[in-house]
SENUSE-929326 format. One record per residue (C-alpha): residue in three letters; y, z, x. Coordinates in nm, 3 decimals. Layout:
ala	Y	Z	X
...
//
This chain:
unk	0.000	0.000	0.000
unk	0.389	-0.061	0.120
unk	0.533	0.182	0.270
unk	0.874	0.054	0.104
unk	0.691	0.080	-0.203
unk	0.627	0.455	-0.153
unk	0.997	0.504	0.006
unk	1.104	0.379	-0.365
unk	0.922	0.581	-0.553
unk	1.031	0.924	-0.358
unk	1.366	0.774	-0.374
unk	1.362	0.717	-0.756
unk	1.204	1.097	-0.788
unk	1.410	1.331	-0.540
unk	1.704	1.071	-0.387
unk	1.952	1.078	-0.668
unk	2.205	1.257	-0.437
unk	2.124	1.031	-0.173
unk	2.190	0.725	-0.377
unk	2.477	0.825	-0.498
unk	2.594	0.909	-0.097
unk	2.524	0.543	-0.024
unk	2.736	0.422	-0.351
unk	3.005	0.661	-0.163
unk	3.017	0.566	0.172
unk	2.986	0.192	0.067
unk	3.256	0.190	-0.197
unk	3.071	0.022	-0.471
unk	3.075	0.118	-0.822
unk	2.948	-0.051	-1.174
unk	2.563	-0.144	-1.089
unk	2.410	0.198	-1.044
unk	2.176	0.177	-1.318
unk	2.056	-0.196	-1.239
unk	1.948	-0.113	-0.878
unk	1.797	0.194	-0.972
unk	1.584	-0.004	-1.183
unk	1.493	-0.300	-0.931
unk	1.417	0.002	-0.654
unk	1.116	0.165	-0.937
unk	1.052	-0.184	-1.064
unk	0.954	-0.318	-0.705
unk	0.786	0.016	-0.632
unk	0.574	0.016	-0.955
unk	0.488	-0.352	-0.947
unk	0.356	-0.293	-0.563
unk	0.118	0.004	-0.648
unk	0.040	-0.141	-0.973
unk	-0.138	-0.456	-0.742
unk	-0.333	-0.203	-0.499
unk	-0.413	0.052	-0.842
unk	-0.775	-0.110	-0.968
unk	-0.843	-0.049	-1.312
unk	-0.694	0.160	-1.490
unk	-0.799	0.381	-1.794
unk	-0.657	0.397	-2.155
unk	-0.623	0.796	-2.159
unk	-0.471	1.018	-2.435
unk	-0.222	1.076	-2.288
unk	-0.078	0.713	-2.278
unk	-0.185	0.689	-2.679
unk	0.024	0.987	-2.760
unk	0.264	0.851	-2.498
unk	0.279	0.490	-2.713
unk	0.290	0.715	-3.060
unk	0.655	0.829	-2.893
unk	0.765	0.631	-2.783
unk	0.726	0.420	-3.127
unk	0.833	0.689	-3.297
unk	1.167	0.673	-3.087
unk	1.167	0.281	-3.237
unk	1.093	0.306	-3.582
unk	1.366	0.574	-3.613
unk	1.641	0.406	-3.426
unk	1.558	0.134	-3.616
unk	1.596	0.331	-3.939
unk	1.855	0.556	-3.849
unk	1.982	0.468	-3.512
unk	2.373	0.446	-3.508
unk	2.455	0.384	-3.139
unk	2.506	0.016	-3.035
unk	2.194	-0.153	-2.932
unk	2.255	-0.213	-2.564
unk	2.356	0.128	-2.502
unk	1.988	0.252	-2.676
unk	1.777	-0.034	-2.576
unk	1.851	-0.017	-2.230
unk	1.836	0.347	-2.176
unk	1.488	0.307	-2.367
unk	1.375	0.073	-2.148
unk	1.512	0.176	-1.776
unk	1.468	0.582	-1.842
unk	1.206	0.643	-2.100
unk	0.925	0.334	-2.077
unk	1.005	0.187	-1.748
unk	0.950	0.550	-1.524
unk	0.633	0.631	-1.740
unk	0.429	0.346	-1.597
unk	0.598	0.324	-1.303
unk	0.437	0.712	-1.256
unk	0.125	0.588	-1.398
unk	0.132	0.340	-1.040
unk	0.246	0.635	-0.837
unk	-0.050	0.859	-0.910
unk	-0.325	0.643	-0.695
unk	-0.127	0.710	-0.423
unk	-0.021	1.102	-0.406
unk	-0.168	1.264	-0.111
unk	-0.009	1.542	0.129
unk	0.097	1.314	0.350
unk	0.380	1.134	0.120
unk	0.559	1.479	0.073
unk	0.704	1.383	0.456
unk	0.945	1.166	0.188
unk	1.089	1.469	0.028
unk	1.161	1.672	0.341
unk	1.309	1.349	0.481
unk	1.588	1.332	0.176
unk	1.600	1.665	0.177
unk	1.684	1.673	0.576
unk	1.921	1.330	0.587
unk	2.123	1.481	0.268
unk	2.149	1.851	0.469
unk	2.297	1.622	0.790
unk	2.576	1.406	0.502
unk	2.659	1.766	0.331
unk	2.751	1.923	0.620
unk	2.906	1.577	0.755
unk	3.135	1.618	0.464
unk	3.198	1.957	0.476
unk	3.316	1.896	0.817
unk	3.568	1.593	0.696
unk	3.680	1.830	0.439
unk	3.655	2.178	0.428
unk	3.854	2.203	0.113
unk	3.491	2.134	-0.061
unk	3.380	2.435	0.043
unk	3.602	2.621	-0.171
unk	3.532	2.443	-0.482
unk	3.432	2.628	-0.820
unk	3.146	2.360	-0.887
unk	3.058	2.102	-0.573
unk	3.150	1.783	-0.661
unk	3.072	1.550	-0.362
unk	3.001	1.197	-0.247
unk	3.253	1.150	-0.565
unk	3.460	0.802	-0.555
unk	3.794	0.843	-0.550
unk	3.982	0.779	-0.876
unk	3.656	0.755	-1.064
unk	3.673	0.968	-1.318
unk	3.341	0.937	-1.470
unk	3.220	0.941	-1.113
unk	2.885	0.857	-1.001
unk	2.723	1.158	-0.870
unk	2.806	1.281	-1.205
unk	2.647	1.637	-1.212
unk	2.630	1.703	-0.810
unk	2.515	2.106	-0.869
unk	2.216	1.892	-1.104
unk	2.108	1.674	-0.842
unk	2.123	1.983	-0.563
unk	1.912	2.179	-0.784
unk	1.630	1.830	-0.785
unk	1.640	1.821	-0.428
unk	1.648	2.137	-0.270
unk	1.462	2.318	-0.549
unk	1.171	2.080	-0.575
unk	1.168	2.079	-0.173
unk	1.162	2.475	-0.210
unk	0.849	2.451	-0.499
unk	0.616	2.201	-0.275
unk	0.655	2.418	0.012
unk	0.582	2.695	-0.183
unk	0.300	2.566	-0.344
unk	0.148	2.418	-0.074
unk	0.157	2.696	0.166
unk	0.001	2.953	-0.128
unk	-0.229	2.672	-0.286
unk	-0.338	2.478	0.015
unk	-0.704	2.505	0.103
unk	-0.671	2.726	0.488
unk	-0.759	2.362	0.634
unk	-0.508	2.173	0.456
unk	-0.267	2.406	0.591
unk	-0.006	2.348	0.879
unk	-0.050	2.496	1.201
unk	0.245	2.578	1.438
unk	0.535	2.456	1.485
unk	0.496	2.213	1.145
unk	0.420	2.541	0.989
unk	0.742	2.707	1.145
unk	0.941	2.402	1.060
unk	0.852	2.425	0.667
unk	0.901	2.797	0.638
unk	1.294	2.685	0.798
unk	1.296	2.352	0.555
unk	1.164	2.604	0.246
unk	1.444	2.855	0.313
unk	1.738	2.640	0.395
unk	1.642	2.444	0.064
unk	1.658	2.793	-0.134
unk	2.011	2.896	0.014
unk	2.113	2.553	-0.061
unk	2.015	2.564	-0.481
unk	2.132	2.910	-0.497
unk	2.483	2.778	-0.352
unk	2.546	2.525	-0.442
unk	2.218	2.418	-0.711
unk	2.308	2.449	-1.091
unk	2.198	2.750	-1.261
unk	1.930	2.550	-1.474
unk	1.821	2.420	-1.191
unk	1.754	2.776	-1.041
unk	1.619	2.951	-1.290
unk	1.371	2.706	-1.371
unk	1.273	2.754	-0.988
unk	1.233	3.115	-1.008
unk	1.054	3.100	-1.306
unk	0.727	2.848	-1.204
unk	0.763	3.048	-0.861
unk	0.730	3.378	-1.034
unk	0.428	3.250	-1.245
unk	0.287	3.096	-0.962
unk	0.283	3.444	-0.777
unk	0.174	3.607	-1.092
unk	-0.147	3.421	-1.097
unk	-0.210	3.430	-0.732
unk	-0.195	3.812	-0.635
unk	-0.412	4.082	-0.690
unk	-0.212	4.361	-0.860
unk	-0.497	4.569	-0.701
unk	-0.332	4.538	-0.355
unk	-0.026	4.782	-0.229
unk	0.117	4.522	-0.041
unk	0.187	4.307	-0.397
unk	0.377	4.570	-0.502
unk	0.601	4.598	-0.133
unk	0.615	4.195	-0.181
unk	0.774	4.231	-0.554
unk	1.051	4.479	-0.438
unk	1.109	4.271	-0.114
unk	1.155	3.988	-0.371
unk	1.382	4.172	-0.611
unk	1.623	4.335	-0.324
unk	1.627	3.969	-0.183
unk	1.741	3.827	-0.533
unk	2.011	4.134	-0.557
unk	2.130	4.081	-0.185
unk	2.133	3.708	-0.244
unk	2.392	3.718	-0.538
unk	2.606	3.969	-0.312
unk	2.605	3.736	-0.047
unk	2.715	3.412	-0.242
unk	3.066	3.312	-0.283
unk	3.304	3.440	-0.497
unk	3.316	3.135	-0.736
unk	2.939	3.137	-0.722
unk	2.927	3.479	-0.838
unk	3.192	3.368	-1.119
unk	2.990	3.111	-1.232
unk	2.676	3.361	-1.264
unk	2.942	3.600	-1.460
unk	3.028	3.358	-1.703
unk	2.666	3.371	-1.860
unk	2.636	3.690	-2.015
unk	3.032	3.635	-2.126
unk	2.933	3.276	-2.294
unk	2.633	3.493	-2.462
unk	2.881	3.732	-2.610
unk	3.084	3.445	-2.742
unk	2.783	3.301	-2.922
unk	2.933	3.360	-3.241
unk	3.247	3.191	-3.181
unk	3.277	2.883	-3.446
unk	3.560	2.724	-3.138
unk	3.444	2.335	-3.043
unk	3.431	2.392	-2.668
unk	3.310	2.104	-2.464
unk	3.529	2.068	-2.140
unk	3.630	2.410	-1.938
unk	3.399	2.650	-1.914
unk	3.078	2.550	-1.856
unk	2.865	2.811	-2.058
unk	3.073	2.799	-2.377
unk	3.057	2.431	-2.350
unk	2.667	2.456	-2.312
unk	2.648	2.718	-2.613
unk	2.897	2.481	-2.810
unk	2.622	2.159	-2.771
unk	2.315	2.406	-2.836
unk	2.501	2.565	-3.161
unk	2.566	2.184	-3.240
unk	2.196	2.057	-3.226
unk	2.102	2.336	-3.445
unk	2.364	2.256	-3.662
unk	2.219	1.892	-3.706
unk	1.879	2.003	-3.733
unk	1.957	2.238	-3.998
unk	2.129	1.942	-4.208
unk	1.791	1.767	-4.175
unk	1.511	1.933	-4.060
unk	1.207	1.687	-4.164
unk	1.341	1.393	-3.968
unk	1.664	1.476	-3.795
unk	2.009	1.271	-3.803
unk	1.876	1.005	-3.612
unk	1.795	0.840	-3.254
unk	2.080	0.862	-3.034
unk	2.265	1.004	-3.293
unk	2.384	1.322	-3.185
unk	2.674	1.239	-2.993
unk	2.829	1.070	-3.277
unk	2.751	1.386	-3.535
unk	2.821	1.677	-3.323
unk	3.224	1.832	-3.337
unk	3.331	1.680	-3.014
unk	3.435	1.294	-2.936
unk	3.179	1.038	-3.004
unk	2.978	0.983	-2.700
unk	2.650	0.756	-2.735
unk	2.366	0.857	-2.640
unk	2.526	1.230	-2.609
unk	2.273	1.519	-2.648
unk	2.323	1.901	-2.637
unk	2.173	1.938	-2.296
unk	1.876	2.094	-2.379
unk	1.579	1.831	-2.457
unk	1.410	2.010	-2.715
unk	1.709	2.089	-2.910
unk	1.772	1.725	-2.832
unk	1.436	1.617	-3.012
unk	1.513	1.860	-3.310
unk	1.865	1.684	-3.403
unk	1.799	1.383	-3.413
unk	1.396	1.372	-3.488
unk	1.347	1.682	-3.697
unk	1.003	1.840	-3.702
unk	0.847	1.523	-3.771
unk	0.935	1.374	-3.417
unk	0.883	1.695	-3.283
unk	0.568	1.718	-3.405
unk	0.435	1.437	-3.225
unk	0.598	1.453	-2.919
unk	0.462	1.832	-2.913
unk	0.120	1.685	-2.937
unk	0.208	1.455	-2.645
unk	0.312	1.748	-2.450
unk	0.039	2.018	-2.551
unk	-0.198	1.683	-2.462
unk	-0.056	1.643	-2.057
unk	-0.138	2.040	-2.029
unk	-0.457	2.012	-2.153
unk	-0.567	1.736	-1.953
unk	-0.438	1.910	-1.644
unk	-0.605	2.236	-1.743
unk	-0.963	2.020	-1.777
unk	-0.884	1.833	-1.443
unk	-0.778	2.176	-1.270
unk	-1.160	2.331	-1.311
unk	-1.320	2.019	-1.190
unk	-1.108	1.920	-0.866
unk	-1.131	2.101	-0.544
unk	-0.955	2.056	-0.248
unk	-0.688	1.821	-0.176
unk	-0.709	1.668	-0.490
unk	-0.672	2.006	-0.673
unk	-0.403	2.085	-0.479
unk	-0.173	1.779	-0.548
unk	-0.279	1.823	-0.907
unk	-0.135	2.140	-0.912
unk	0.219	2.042	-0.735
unk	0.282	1.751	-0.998
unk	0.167	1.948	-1.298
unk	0.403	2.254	-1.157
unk	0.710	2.021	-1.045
unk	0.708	1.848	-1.429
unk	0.736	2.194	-1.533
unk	1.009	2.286	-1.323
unk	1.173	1.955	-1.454
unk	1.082	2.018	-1.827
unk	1.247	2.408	-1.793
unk	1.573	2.271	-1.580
unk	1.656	2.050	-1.854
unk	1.677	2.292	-2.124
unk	1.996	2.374	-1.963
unk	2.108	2.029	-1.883
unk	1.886	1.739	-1.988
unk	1.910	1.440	-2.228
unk	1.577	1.232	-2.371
unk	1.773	0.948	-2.320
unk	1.923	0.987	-1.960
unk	1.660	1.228	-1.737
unk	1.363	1.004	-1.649
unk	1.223	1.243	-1.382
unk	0.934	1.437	-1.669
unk	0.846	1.009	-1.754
unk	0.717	1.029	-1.400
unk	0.527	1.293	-1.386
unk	0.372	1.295	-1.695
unk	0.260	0.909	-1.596
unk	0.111	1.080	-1.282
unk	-0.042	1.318	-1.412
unk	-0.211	1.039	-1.660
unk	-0.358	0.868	-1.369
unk	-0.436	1.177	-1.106
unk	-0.650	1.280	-1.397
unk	-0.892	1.059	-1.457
unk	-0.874	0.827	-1.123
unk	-0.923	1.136	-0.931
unk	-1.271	1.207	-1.122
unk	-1.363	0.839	-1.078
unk	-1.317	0.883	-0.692
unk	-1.497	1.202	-0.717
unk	-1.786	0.997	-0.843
unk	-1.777	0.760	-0.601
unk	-1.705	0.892	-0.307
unk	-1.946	0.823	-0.048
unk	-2.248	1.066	0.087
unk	-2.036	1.310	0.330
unk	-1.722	1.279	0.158
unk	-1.781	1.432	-0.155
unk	-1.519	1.504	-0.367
unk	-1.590	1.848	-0.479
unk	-1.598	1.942	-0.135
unk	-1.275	2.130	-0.053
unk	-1.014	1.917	0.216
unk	-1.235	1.611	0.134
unk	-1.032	1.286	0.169
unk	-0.998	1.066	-0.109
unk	-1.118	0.729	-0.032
unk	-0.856	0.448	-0.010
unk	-0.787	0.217	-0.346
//
């Protein structure tokens, strides 16, 4: 397989921030969307060649019952112009889903060298920047590798895309070091070099990261550690207080407008009653303004919602299409009531039981990659309950076509590998497609 090809796909995954660096530095504007859809195109059209067969799985039937569903009703009900919906369909919602369905043949430990490399290069151009302009350090909310004069800008959420780096860089490493089979393991000074990659991601998020972003991170990390120590053990206990004093010391150490931005949550709470339109300002109210809105809408019409791509021309602010109220499942409940969310909560409840299945067979490397894309699309399915849109976020598309394919082509290799490379035999290596 191309190593462009894989380059891509990491770059479609975890390089937002670096793409939008490389719009920066070269000054060009207006044609984001259509080159990131040649880069997953080429990508998923590559792997697609070197995939074999593939299987019709349940997932990609509940995946099709969707993604119809998302037809039929913008059809019906859909109020947005049909560019605006058609192409978002097509480049964020349909388009990523197979090209993760490619992806998955090719997932192995070695590809995560992809991720630390964006994760590394975009350290170097942050503190590049920082250097050019230290004014950037003193910023409320990081806004960087922003054109100048753009107001729309596109790196768009910088703290978002932070958070999709550094925090998924933080969860692999994490994973992998605690989930690894001991031979899978690095040794050394690779094993030095990931603990320094794993932290400097971490200080990085909790800087500079969005709060979704982080608390979805702490959240699969804390289950993660939940399931994998023995409560039995003293030293569990010494690790969950060194953990807590760490996560106290850490907000004392940030920044004062870091710390401000952590204050403003409970505050927002307190104004949850509040029947003010806030949608610009402060970022919490705004937040609580959109969620109050989607449950609003759904209220109105609870069966089937006001329609596809209809919530940013319902809710109380300016008419933005193909708005949502940052939070996908609130997203789903506006505008396709319990009906829609019905079936894409079949779709969802379908990926975990698949990996649950898969999980008890695989051993080894394959269980272990399993594992890190099943826990990274839930760290990207809890960070955008705080931040996503159905229509926009095409990173849980990926990894949900993965997981399709890890599924059942890793049980097909396990049948086939050959005598002395069985696949239930823990480190084996999976035979090339």
């Amino acid at each position: 397989m191309s190593r462009l090809a894989t380059f891509c796909l990491f770059f479609v995954l975890f390089g937002q921030l670096c793409f939008n660096a490389i719009f920066y530095y070269l000054h060009i504007s207006g044609v984001a969307t259509l080159v990131w859809g040649c880069l997953y195109l080429f990508a998923a059209n590559k792997m697609a060649r070197n995939a074999g067969n593939a299987r019709f799985t349940e997932i990609d039937l509940l995946f099709g019952a969707c993604m119809a569903y998302v037809l039929f009703d913008y059809l019906i009900l859909g109020e947005s112009s049909a560019g605006a919906f058609y192409s978002s369909f097509a480049m964020f919602m349909v388009g990523p889903y197979f090209c993760g369905r490619a992806m998955g043949n090719f997932f192995t430990p070695d590809k995560l060298r992809y991720l630390y490399a964006f994760a590394a290069v975009m350290l170097f151009l942050m503190l590049f920047e920082f250097a050019r302009d230290p004014s950037l350090l003193s910023q409320e909310r990081l806004q960087i590798f922003r054109p100048e004069g753009d107001a729309r800008t596109i790196a768009g959420a910088t703290d978002f895309y932070i958070a999709s780096l550094y925090c998924s860089t933080f969860l692999v490493i994490f994973l992998f070091l605690i989930l690894a089979p001991k031979e899978l393991k690095p040794r050394g000074i690779r094993r030095i070099g990931l603990y320094l990659l794993a932290f400097v991601s971490f200080v990085i998020a909790a800087v500079w990261g969005s709060r979704g972003g982080l608390l979805a991170l702490m959240a699969v990390s804390g289950m993660v550690l939940l399931r994998h120590v023995s409560f039995r053990s003293p030293k569990t206990y010494l690790v969950i207080v060194a953990l807590i004093l760490f996560v106290v010391g850490g907000y004392y150490a940030l920044p004062p407008t870091r710390q401000e931005l952590i204050q403003e949550i409970p505050a927002g709470l307190a104004a949850l009653g509040d029947a003010a339109c806030v949608i610009s300002g402060d970022s919490v109210l705004a937040h609580i303004t959109l969620y109050r809105e989607g449950i609003r809408l759904f209220s109105e019409s609870p069966l089937f919602g006001v329609g596809a791509s209809n919530f940013g021309l319902h809710f109380c602010g300016d008419t933005i299409e193909m708005g949502g109220p940052h939070s996908t499942i609130l997203h789903l409940l506006s505008e396709y009531g319990l009906v829609g969310a019905l079936i894409w909560s079949l779709w969802f409840f379908s990926v975990v039981l698949t990996f649950k299945r898969a999980d008890r067979r695989y051993e080894g490397e394959q269980k272990l990659m399993l594992r890190i894309i099943f826990l990274l699309w839930l760290y990207e399915f809890l960070a955008l309950q705080t931040s996503g849109n159905l229509y926009v976020d095409y990173q849980p598309y990926i990894f949900t076509g993965m997981l399709a394919t890890m599924t059942f082509r890793r049980k097909t290799l396990a049948r086939e590998a050959p005598a002395g490379r069985a696949a239930g035999r823990p480190g084996a290596i999976l035979p090339q497609l």
